[in-house]
C-alpha positions, 0 to 999 in steps of 0.5 A: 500500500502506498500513501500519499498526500493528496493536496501535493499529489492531485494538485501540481503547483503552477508558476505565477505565469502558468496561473495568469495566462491560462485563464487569458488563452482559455478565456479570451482567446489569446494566443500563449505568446501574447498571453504570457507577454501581458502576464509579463507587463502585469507582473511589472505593473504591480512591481514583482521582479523579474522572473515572477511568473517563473516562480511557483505560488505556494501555500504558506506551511503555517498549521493545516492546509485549511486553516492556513488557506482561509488565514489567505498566506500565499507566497512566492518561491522559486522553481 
């Protein structure tokens, strides 16, 4: 038998940029190029560094996943 996490096993981490420009190619139709160009120029916008959306958006570890998800600690980390 083998145990696993299903929060870490079923539910991959996206980059910033992957989590942005998703819903732009879906939504609005937008090619990925042009997309992500615009995930870029938000990105700098609101004054993240540069390389912000190859990072990976993380959940805090602070107590559960329940808990720490309502309390909204969200951080940047690298890939």
């Amino acid at each position: 038998m083998v145990f696993q996490d299903p929060d870490g096993s079923l539910n991959p981490a996206p980059t910033v940029g992957k989590s942005l420009t998703e819903p732009l190619e879906a939504a609005a139709g937008i090619d990925a190029g042009t997309a992500l160009g615009m995930t870029r120029s938000l990105l700098d916008k609101v004054l993240l560094p540069e390389g912000a959306a190859d990072r990976i958006l993380t959940h805090s570890a602070a107590g559960s996943a329940s808990a720490s998800q309502t309390q909204g600690r969200w951080r940047l980390t690298r890939a």
